[in-house]
N, C-alpha and C positions, 0 to 999 in steps of 0.2 A: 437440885443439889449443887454445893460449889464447887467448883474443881479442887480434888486431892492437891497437894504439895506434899514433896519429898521432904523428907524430915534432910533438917540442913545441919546438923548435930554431928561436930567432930567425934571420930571414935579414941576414947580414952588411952592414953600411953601412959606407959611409965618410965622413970629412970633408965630401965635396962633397956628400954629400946634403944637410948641413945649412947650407950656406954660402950666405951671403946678399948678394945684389947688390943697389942704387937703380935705380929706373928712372921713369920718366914714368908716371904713370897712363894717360897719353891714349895709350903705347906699347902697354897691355894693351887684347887681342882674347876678347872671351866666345867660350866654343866652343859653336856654337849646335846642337849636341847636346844642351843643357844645359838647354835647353827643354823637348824631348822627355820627358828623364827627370823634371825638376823643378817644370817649368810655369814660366812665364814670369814674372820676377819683378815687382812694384809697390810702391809707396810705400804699404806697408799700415802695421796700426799695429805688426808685428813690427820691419817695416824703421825705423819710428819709433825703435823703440826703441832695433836694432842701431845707428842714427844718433848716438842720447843716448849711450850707451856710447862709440862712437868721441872724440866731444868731449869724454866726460868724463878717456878713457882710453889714445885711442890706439889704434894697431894693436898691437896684443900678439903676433899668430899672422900674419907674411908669409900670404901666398897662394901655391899653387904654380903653377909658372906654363912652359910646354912652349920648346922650344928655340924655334920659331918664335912664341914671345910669346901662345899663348893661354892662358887660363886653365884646371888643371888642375881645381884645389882654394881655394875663395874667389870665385865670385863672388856672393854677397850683399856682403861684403866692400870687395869693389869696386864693385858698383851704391851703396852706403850712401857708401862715399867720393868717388866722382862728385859724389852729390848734397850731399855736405858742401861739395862743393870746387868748385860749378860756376862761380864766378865766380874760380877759380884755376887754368886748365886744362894749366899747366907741374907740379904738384902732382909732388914724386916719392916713391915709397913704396921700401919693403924688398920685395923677394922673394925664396923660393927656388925658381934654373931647376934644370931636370931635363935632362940628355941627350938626347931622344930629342922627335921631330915630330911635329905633330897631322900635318903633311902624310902624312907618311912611314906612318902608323896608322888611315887611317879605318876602314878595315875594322872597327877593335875600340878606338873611341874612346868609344861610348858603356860598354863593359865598364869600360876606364880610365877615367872620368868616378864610375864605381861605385863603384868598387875605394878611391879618393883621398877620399871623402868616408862615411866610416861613422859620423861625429860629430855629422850634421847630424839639423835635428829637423824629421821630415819627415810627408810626409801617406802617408796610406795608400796611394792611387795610384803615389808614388814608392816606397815600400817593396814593392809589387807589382815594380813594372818593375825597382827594382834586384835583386828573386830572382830576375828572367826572366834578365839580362843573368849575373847569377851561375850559375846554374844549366846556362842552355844557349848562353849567350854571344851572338854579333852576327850568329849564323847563324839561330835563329828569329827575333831583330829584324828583320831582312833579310827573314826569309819573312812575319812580321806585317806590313809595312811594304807588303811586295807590289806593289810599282812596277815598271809596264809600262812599256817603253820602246817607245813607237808612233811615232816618230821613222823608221823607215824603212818606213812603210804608202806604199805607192802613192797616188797623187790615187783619191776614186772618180767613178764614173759618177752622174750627176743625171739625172733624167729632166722635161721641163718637163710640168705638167699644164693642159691646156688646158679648157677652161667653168668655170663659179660654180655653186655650191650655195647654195640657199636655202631659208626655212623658211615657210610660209604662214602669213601670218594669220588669228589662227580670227575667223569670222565670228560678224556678230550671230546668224545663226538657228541656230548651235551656244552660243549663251551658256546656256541650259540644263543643256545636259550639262556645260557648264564648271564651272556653279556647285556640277553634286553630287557633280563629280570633285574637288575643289576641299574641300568638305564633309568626304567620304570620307577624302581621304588626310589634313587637318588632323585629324580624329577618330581618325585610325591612328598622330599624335604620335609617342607615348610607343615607339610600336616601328617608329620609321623607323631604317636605310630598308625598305620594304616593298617587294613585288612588285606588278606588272603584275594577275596573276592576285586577289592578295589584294585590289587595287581591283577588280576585276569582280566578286566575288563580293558587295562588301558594296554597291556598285550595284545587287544583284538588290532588296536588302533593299526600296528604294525607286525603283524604276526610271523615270530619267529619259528627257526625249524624246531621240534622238539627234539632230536638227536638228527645224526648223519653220519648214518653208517657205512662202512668201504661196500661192501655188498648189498646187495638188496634186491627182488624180488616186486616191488613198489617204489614207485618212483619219489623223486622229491617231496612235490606236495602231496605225498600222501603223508609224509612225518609234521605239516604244516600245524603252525595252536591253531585252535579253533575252539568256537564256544559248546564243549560240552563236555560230560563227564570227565572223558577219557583225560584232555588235555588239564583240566582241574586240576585232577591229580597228578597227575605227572607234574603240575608247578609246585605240590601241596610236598612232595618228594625231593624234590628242587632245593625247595628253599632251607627245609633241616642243615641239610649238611653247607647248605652256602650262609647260615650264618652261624654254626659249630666252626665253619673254617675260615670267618671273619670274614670275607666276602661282602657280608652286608651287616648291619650293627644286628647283634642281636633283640633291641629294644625297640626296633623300627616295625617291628610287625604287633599288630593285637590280637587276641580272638575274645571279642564281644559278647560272643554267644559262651562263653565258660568266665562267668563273673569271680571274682576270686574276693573276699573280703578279711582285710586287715584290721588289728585294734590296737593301736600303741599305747602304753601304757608310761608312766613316768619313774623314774629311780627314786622321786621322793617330791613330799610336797612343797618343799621346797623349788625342786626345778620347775614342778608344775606352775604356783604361779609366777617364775621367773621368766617361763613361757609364754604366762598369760598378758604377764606386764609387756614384754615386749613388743606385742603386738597391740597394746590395748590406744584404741580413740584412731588407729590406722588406715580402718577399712573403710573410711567414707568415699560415697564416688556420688556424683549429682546421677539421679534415676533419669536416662534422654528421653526417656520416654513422654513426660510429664509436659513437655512443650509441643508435645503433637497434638492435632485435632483430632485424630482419632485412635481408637487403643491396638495395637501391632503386635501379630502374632507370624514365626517359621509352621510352616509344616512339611515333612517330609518322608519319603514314601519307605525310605531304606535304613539302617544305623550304617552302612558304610558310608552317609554324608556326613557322619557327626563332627568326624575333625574337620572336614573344610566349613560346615555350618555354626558349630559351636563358637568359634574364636572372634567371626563378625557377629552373631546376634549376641553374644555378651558384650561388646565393645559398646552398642548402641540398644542395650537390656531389654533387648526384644525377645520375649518368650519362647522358647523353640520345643516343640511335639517332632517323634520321630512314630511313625503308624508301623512299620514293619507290614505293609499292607493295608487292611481297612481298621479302620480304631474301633475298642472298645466304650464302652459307657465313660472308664473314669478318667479317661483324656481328656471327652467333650467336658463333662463335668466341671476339670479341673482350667480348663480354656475359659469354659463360662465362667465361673467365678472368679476368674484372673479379670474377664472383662467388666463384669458388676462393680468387683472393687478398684475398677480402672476410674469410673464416673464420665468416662467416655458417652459418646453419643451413638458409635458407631464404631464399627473394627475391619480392619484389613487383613485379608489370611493370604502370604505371601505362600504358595506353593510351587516344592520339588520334586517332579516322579518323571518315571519312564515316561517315554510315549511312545505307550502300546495303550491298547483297550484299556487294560484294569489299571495303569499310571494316570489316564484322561478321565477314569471315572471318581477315582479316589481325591480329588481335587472338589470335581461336581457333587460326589457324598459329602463332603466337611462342612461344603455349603448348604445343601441342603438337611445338614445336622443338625449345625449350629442355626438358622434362619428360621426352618420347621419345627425342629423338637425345642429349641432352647430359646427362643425368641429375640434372636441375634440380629441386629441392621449389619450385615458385613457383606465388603466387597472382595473380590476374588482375582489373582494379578498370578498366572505364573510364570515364573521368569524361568524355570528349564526343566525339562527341557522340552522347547515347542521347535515347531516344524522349520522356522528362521533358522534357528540354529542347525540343525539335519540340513541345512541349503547350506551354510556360513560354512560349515566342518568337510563338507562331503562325503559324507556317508549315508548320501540319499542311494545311492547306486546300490547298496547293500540294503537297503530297506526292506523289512518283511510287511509287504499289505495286511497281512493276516492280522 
């Protein structure tokens, strides 16, 4: 068979299409549809322009204009003759009406809005929305648009909450610990926000008093942080009221472990794709990966590495796995597949854990996961924390054999 062809066949007019009435400018209604597709017009320096043109020239092209008086076709047209004419407000122009009512059409007035205007020199946003409107018409705008009518919701139920909550003040014989809780998280800057736990550990480094009391019973270091329960809490206690009393930002701390999930939503589809344009052809960044010889993966043993690990392996879109201990199936999995569709020959798994037992094992499982179960060529490099570094730091002295 031959290929179809589009019938090439003008659709028939008549007279009235072209017939032109006067009317009051102050009688014409913008169809404020008109917004949505267009954006909303201003005294820019286009409209300047379109302004200089009218006085030098006149209305050349009526505007088209619907039975009930709004505008079809032409309101730049008429915004620029308003403001030519605003101390004229009887002003009457040419029009040509059409048949048929904005009333009578909303369902599919933003498609006719589309349809009457293919002349105009528009933005990209607009030339989005006018293919949306061409293509699938007023019934995806309707479903983008997504207006709930909660108009017939019942009243609900309130419940009154009765006592006050309040925050303690920390005491002078905690200022101590304030200051090298204080120290600690201003030294962790660059990779707030941080965790709970990542402030405990870098307190061991120089472990402050946790109160000092006039009296006591127990001598100094028996108030000394130290790595267990007790002193956890007591930092977990701490830090409330030292970032309720600004002390420290409130937005410098995370908690990981209680995921919280946001959905923004837009005022209108409009700002949606004005949004979208914004940002649109922005996000290229060359993949570094692609010029290595072999395919490069993080892994690491804890989520309190994430912001010191996150900010370098995105820089350099080296894939980064956090195990929280030893990993499930869909990590490897998803390692593997990352490496098949590397076309790599072979991969390096840069690992971060303790070293203790199960930090030095969790390293030796990855490899022999990915090597044995997944048929991985990969080499294995951990850079911390190993034994050089426990010499480097001095915190061999504290070392537990166990």
């Amino acid at each position: 068979m031959g290929m179809q062809r589009k019938s090439s066949r003008v659709k028939t007019v008549s007279r009235n299409d072209y017939a032109v009435e006067f009317v009051r400018l102050s009688d014409l209604k913008p169809s404020p549809e008109n917004d949505d597709i267009y954006g909303k017009m201003s005294n820019d320096d286009q409209m300047d322009l379109l302004i200089d043109s009218l006085r030098r020239r006149g209305l050349e092209e009526p505007p088209i204009v619907s039975a009930d008086n709004y505008i079809i076709s032409g309101h730049r047209r008429c915004f620029a003759l308003r403001l030519l004419n605003a101390d004229r407000p009887s002003t009457v122009i040419p029009i040509r009406r059409k048949s048929f009512a904005r009333c009578d059409n909303l369902g599919t007035w933003h498609k006719t809005l589309a349809e009457y205007n293919p002349q105009r020199i528009k933005t990209v946003g607009s030339l989005l929305k006018e293919s949306l409107l061409r293509h699938a018409g007023d019934d995806a705008w309707s479903l983008l648009k997504n207006r709930q009518d909660i108009s017939g919701r019942g009243d609900a139920e309130f419940i009154d909450v009765e006592g006050t909550k309040t925050v303690r003040s920390i005491s002078v014989k905690k200022q101590e610990f304030l200051d090298a809780v204080k120290k600690v998280v201003f030294d962790l800057k660059p990779f707030w926000p941080v965790t709970i736990r990542q402030v405990h550990y870098n307190l061991l480094n120089n472990p402050p008093l946790i109160t000092t009391p006039k009296r006591s019973k127990f001598d100094r270091e028996h108030y000394r942080y130290r790595n267990d329960s007790t002193s956890y809490d007591a930092l977990i206690e701490l830090l409330k009221p030292a970032r309720y009393e600004r002390h420290i930002p409130m937005h410098c701390i995370d908690d990981p472990t209680r995921p919280r999930f946001i959905w923004d939503g837009y005022s209108s589809l409009a700002s949606f794709v004005e949004s979208e344009m914004e940002n649109f052809l922005c996000g290229y960044h060359y993949d570094r990966q692609l010029d290595q010889t072999r395919h490069i993966e993080v892994f690491g043993e804890k989520n309190t590495l994430i912001q010191i690990l996150k900010p370098v392996c995105s820089e350099f879109y080296v894939p980064l796995s956090l195990g929280r201990g030893y990993c499930s199936l869909p990590v490897w999995l998803d390692i593997a597949n990352r490496f098949k569709q590397s076309g790599k020959d072979a991969m390096t798994l840069i690992v971060l854990s303790d070293y203790d037992p199960e930090g030095l094992d969790l390293g030796d499982d990855a490899i022999r996961t990915l090597r044995d179960l997944w048929g991985i060529p990969v080499d294995y490099h951990r850079v911390a924390v190993n034994r050089e570094q426990i010499d480097d730091l001095g915190i061999a002295a504290d070392f537990n054999p166990a």
